[in-house]
GUMI-436305 format. One record per residue (C-alpha): residue in three letters; x, y, z. Coordinates in steps of 0.5 Angstrom, whole numbers, plus 2048, in hexadecimal, padded with zeros to 3 digits. Each point is the difference from the previous one (the first is absolute). Layout:
BEGIN
ALAXYZ ...
***
This chain:
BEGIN
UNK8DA7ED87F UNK8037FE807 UNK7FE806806 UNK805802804 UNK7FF7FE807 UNK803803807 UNK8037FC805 UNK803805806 UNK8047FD807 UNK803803805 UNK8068027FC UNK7FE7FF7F9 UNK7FC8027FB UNK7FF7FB7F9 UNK7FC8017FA UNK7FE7F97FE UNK7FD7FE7FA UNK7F97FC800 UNK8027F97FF UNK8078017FF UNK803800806 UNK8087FF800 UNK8037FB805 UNK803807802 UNK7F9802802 UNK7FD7F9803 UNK807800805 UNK7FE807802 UNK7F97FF801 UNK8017F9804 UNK805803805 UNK7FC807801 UNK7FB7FB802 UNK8037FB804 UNK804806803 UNK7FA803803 UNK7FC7FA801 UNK8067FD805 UNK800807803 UNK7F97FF801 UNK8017FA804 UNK805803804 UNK7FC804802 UNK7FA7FC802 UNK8057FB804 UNK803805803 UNK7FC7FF807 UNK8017F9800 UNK808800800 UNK8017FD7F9 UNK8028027F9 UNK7FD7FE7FA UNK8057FB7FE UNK8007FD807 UNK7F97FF7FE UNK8017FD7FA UNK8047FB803 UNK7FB7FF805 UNK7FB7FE7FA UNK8057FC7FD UNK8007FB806 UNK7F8801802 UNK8007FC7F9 UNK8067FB801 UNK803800806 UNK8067FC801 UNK8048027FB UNK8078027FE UNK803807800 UNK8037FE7FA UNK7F87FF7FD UNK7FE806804 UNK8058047FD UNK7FE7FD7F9 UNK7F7802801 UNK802806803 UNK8048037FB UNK805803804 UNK8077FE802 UNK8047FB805 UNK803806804 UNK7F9804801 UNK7FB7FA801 UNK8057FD805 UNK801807803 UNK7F8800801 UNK8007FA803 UNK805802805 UNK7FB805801 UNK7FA7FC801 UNK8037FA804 UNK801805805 UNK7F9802800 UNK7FE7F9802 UNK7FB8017F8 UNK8067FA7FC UNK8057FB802 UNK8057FD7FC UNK8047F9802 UNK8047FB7FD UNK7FD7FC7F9 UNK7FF7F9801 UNK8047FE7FA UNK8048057FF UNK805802805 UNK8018077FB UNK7F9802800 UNK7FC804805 UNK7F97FE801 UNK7FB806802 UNK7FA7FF803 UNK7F9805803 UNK800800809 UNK7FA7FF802 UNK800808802 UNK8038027F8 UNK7F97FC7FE UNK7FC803805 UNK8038087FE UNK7FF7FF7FA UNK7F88007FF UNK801807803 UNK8058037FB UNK7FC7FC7FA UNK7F9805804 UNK806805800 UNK8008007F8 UNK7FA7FD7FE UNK7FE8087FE UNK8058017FC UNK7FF7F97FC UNK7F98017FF UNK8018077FD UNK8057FD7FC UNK7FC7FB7FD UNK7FA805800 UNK8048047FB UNK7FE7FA7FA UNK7FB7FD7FD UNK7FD7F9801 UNK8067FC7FB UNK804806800 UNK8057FF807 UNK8017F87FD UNK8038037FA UNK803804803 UNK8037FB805 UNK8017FC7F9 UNK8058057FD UNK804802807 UNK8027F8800 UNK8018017F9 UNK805805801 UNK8047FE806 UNK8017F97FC UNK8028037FA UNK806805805 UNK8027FA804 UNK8027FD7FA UNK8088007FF UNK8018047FA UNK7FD806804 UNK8067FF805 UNK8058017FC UNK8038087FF UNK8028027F9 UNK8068017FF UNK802807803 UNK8048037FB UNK7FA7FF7FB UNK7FA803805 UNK803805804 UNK8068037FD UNK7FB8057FD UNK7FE803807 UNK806800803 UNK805807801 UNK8067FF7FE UNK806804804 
***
């Protein structure tokens, strides 16, 4: 017989079945833990002037510099308002800089400063603590499994069935007050 395990966040508390984890609880537990993670980072790069999604987009263009924001958007897994409002931020801090594509007038291409790659190394020492506490948590094998599975999952939710809403009136007529 399958125990009982105790998952607690900040707001909720579930019991979840050993190895019988519904996709409710797989959703929950990968938002308590990108939430608190993304908080954590925050925190760490606070005093350098950056938030934990600038950083992204500043790792992201460390491992490929010169590319689209479309395909910055697309590797950040944000959106086109948000990524073009960082860089805004960033652009103006001298870290990025954006200009005309060579082959398509429509398209910007976002590049690293010489001052962004020189300010990145310390927001990389800024969470270095952090990242190696986070792999800290896992044994040998155990972080790529991991890392496997979370690739698995934003595939399987970019996919477009995932997109579409289910008709109103079959899910959330039940909840609803009727006045």
């Amino acid at each position: 017989m399958a125990g009982i395990g105790l998952f607690v966040n900040h707001t909720y508390t579930y019991y979840v079945r050993d190895a019988m984890a519904t996709g409710h609880d797989i959703a929950m537990g990968l938002r308590a833990a990108y939430l608190r993670m993304h908080r954590q980072t925050n925190a760490y790069l606070a005093r350098c002037g950056i938030t934990a999604d600038q950083f992204v987009l500043l790792a992201l263009l460390m491992g490929e510099d010169g590319i689209t924001q479309r395909e910055l958007v697309r590797r950040a897994s944000s959106d086109a308002n948000t990524v073009r409002a960082m860089l805004v931020l960033l652009e103006n801090r001298g870290l990025v800089g954006r200009g005309p594509h060579p082959k398509d007038r429509r398209a910007r291409v976002v590049t690293l400063t010489q001052g962004g790659r020189e300010a990145f190394d310390g927001y990389v020492s800024a969470v270095r603590l952090l990242q190696d506490h986070l792999s800290g948590l896992f044994e040998d094998g155990e972080a790529r499994v991991l890392v496997n599975s979370l690739e698995r999952i934003s595939q399987a939710m970019a996919l477009p069935e995932h997109r579409r809403s289910p008709s109103r009136s079959a899910v959330c007529e039940v909840g609803r007050r009727s006045d």
